[in-house]
N, C-alpha and C positions, 0 to 999 in steps of 0.2 A: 420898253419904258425907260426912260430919261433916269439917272439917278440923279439926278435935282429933283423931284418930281413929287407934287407938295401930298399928295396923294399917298403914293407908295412910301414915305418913309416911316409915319407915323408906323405903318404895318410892318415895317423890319424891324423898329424900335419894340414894339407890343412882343415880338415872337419869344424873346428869352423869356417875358414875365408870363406870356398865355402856358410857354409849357412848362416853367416851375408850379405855375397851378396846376396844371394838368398834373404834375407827378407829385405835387402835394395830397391832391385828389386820391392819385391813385395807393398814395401810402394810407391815407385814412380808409378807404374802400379795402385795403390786406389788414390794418388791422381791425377795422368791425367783423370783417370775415374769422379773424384768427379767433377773437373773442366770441364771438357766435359758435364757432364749432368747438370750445373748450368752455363753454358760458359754466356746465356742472362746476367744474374743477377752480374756474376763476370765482364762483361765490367760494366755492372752499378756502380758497388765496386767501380771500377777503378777510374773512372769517380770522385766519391766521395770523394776517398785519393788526387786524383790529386787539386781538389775543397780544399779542408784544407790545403794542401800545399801552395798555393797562399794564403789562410788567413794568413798562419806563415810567410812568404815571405813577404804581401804586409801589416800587422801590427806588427812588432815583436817588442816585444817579448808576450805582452798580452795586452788587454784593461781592462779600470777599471773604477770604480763608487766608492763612497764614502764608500760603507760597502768591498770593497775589501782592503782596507788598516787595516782595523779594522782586517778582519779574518787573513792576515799575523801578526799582533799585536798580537794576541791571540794563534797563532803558535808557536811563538817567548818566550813567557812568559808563556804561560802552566796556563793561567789562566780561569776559566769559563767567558763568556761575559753573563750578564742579559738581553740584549736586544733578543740574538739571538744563539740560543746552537750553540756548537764546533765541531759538527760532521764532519765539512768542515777545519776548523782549525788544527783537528787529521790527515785527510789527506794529508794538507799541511806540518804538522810538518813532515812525515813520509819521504820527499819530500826535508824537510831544509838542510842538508848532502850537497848536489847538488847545491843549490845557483842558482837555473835555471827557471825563470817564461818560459821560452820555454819549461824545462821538464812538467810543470803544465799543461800547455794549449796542450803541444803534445799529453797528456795521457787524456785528457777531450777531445781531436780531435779522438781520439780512443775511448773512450767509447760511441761516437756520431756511430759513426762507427758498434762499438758492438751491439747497439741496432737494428740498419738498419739490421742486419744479422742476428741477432738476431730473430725479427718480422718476416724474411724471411723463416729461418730455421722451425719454429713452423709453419707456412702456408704450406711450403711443407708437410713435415711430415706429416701432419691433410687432406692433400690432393687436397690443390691449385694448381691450372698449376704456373710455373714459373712467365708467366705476373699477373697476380693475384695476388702470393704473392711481388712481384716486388714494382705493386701501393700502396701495404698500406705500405710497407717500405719506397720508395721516401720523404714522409715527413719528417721523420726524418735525412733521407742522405743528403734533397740537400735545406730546408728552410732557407733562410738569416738569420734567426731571431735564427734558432738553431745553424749554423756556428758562432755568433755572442757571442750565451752562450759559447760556445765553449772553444773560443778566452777571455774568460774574465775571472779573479779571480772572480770567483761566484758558489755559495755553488749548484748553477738552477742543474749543466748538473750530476754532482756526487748523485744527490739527483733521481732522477729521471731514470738513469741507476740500481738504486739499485732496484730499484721499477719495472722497465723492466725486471730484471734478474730475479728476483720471482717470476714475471709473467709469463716469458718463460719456468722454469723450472717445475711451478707446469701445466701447459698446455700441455710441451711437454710427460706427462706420465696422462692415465687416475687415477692410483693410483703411483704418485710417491714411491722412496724407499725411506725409513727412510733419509738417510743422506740427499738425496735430499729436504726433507721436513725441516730437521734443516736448512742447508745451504738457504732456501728463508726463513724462520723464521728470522734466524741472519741478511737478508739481509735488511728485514724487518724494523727490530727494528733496525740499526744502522741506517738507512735512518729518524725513525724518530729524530734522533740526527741531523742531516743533516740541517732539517726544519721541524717545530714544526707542519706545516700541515699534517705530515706524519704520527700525533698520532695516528688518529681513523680509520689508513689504516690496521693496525695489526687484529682487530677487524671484518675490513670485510674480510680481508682473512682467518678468522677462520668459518665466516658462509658463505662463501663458499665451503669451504673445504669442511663443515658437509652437506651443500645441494648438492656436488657432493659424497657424503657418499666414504671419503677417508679415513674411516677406525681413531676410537677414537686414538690410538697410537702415528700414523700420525698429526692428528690435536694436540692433548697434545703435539707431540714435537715441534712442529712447533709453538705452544704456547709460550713453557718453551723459545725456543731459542728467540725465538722474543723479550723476556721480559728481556733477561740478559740483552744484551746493554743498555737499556732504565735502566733499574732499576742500572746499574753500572755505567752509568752517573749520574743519581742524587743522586747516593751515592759519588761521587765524586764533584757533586756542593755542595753537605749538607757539604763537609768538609770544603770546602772554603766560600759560605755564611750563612752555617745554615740552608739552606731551603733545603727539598730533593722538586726536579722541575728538569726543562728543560730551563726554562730560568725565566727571574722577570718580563714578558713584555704584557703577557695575556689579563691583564684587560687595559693597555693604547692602546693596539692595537683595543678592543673591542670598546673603548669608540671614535678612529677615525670613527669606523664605522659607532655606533649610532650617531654622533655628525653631522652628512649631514639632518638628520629628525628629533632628540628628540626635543621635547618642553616641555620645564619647565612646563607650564600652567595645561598640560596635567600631565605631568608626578609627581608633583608635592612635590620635595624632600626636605629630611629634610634640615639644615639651612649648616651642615658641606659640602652639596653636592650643592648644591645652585654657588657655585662659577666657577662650571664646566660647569654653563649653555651659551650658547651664544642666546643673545637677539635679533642675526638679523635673519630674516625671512629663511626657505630652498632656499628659493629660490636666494638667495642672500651669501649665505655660500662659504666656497671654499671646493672641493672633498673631500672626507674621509681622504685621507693622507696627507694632508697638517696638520690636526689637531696633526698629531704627530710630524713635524718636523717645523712647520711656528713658526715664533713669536708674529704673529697674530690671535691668538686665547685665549680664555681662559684657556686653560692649561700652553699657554706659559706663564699667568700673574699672576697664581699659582706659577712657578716654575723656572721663569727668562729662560734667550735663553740657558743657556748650557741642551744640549741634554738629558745629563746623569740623571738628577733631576727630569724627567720625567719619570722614573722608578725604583726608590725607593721603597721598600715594600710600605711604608704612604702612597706614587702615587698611586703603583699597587691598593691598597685595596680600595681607595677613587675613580676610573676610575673605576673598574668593579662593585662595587653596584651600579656606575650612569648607568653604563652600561646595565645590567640587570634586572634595574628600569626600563629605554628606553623602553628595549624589551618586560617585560612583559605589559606596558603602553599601547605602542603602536606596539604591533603583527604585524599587515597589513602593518605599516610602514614598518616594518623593512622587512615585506617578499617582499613589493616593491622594496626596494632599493636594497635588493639582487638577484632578478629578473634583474631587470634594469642591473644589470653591468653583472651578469653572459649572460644575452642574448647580450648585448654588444659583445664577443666573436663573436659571429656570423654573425657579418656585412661583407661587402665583400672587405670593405677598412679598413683598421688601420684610426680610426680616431686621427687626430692630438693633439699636447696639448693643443691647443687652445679649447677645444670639452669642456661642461658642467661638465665632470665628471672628467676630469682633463689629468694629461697628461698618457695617456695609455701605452706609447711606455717606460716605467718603466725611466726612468730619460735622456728624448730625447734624443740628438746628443751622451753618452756617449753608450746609448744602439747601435748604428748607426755606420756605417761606413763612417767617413768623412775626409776629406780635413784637411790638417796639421793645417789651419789656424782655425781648430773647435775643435782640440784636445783639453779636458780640460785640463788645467795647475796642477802642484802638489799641493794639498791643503795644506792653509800657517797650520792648525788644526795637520799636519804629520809631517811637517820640524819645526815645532815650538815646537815639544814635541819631547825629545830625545829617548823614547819608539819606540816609532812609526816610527822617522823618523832610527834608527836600527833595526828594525824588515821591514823597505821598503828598507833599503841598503841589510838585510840578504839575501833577494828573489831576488834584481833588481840591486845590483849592486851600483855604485857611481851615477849614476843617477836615482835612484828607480825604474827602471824600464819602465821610463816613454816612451809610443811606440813611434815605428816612423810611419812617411808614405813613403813608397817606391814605387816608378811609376816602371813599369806601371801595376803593379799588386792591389795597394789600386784604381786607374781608373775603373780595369775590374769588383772590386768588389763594387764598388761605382753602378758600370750598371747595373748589378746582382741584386742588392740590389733592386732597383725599379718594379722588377718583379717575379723574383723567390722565391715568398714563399706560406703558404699555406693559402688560402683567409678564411675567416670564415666562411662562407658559404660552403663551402666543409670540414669546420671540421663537422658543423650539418648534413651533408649527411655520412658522418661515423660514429656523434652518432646514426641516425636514423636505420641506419642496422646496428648495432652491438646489439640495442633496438631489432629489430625484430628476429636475431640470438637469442635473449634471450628469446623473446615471443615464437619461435618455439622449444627452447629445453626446454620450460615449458608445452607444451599444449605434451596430451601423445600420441596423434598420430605420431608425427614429434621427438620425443624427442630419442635420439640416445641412448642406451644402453652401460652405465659403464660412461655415462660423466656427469648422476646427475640430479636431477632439474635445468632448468636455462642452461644446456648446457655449454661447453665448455669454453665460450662467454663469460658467470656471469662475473665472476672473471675480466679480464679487463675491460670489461666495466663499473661494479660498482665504480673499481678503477679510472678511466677515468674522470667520471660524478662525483666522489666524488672530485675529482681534481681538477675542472672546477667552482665547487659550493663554497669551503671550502675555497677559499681566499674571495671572496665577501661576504662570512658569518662572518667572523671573524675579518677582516681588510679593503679590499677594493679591485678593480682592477686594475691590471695590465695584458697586453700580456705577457708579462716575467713570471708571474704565469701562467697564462693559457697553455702554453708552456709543461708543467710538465707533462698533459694531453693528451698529441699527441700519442706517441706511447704505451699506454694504448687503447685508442681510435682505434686508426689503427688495432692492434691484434684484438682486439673485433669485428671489420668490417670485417677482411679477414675471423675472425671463424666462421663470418654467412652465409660465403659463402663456406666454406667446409664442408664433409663430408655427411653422412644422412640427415641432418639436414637443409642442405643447401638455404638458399634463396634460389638461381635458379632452386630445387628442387621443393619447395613451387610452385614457379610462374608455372611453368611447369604441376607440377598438378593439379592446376584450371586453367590449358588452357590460363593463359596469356604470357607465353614463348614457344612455339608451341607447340606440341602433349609431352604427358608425354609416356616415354616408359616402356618397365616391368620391367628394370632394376632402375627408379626411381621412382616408385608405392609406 
């Protein structure tokens, strides 16, 4: 055939656009497919965008607490904060362009999201039925308390997605690929910029890795990349304070801690530390965190009520030797009090702030969905400092952003709010089996081949339980920390119920889930 040929060229012309259809075709045929075989879990989705929407709807444009104005300040100005790293700040800044607390909280409504799907995806995969992997995601889709991080300028829900992403990725492959192993490194180490509890999470994701034997290369990159952010952040505060760190706030935070138990008597410090002691009795004391923000304490009368003087290197350095005098004095103490609040998690009511240990619910009515007439007001500490009170107009606008309540959607989630979330008592029943997922990929009869000692499972769960543990070691309790730990938790539950390995496998074959068959021997 002639290629002049009036015939034949129409048909060479047509070939590019007949098989862009064809492969348009065949993309909508994979995802009616994908949606078909997840339809249960996609009405769940649903269900959960629709849930967010009414948050943005019935609070907009965000809610806020007294360190949310701080981290737009620190967006605004590009400078380190001492009390608490930028990691959340760099993401806001990324975000300033926009002028939109609705863009912030949309994209924190979605990575709420992401992780629900997240959890899901790695269940199926690993070989959950759809409802299976379903229940361990719901916590994260539809909790009040995580809709609530949500909805807030708060460093909680980006810190914590970063942490999920790593998780998901180094699970969904028994030996991830290289890139995949940098990318949860990097995800790693920026998260511990996030929130300084994120340090010693780097750490156990590398003795995991080497107990699932994911291969030296693997593990060194996922090292290397883990350590840039961290180490290019404090190369970045050393230029502006001098200190290479993560923040100047270690040792005041330490000494809230020990400051609910230490006694002087006991502990018995030299004459420079002597002044940090408080003379009334434990029993009589106020929570852990009031010692870092009350003005009713001995540090306040070291360092007068402004905030800021409370974390001074002279501070820092004077709080952590009392600190770690406390601890090595009194051990038992200190493993009390950290017992006491991390089991606190697991009661099956939120105890209110009226409770002994202080207020749980991270700074009451502000963590809460309430009634216009409970909104906090703008703090006079924002509009009284022209900083602050420009860096609250950059994000919110001419009136900082302050939310509203709009009926009858703040109603519905006012209703919501008294029932739907996840009792603590059922957070202990998913660490309990995500514990036993771990005990059977330790023991070598049960243990699945290519997922390692420790099974599948290790990896969030240690991450989880280190979550859960590491604010009442270092600081004190809150729900709002605890929180950080859910979908950590959740993964680790659903992985002890798939595959080889399986719980329901276990029970099965010692005969307390009915007859085991030769398919699960």
């Amino acid at each position: 055939m002639h290629v002049n040929d009036r015939v034949a060229q129409p048909e060479a012309e047509d070939a590019p656009q007949a098989a862009g259809a064809r492969g348009a075709r065949a993309v909508a045929a994979w995802r009616g497919r994908l949606i078909r075989a997840h339809r249960p879990f996609v009405i769940v989705l649903a269900v959960a965008v629709a849930l967010r929407v009414v948050v943005m709807l019935g609070y907009p444009p965000a809610m806020f607490f007294n360190d949310s104005y701080n981290y737009m300040t620190d967006a605004v100005t590009k400078t380190p904060d001492i009390v608490r790293s930028n990691g959340y700040p760099f993401f806001l800044y990324a975000l300033l362009p926009f002028h939109s607390l609705a863009l912030v909280t949309g994209l924190q409504a979605v990575m709420g999201l992401a992780m629900g799907t997240g959890i899901y995806a790695v269940l199926r995969h690993r070989g959950l039925p759809w409802w299976g992997a379903t229940i361990a995601a719901l916590p994260v889709l539809f909790d009040v308390f995580e809709l609530q991080l949500e909805h807030m300028i708060a460093a909680d829900v980006l810190f914590y997605t970063l942490i999920t992403a790593a998780l998901v990725l180094l699970c969904w492959w028994d030996r991830p690929p290289m890139a995949v192993a940098v990318l949860a490194g990097l995800a790693i180490g920026y998260a511990a910029t996030v929130r300084t509890v994120g340090e010693p999470l780097l750490v156990i994701v590398l003795i995991c890795m080497l107990a699932r034997r994911m291969g030296w290369r693997r593990i060194a990159a996922t090292a290397v990349a883990g350590v840039v952010p961290i180490a290019g952040y404090m190369f970045w505060f050393h230029i502006h304070t001098g200190q290479y760190a993560l923040d100047e706030s270690t040792g005041t935070f330490l000494y809230s801690r020990v400051s609910s138990f230490s006694n002087c008597a006991v502990m018995k410090p030299p004459a420079d530390l002597r002044v940090l002691c408080d003379s009334r009795p434990p029993s009589r004391r106020p929570n852990s965190q009031e010692y870092l923000w009350s003005n009713k304490t001995p540090l306040a009368q070291l360092t007068g009520t402004n905030n800021v003087n409370r974390f001074t290197p002279k501070i820092e350095s004077l709080t952590m030797r009392f600190a770690e005098r406390a601890i090595l004095a009194q051990p038992l103490d200190y493993a009390r009090a950290v017992a006491k609040d991390t089991l606190t998690t697991f009661g099956w009511t939120r105890v209110n702030e009226t409770n002994a240990i202080g207020n749980l619910e991270g700074s009451g009515t502000k963590f809460r969905f309430e009634p216009e007439a409970y909104i906090t007001p703008l703090p006079g500490w924002v509009t009284g400092s022209s900083t602050n009170a420009a860096a609250a107009r950059d994000f919110g606008g001419a009136s900082y952003g302050q939310p509203s309540v709009v009926q009858p959607w703040s109603l519905f989630l006012r209703l919501y709010q008294r029932v739907v979330y996840l009792p603590g008592t059922f957070l202990l029943l998913f660490v309990v089996a995500g514990a036993v997922g771990v005990v059977l990929g330790i023991r070598r009869r049960t243990r699945v081949p290519g997922t390692g000692w420790g099974g599948l499972g290790l990896l969030p769960w240690l991450t989880g339980v280190a979550l859960l543990v590491l604010p009442p070691m270092t600081a004190g309790f809150s729900y709002r920390y605890a929180l950080a730990a859910v979908p950590a938790i959740c993964l680790a539950a659903g992985l002890a119920f798939s595959s080889r390995e399986s719980f329901i496998t276990w029970l099965r074959n010692h005969g307390l889930l009915g007859k085991a068959t030769a398919s699960s021997a």
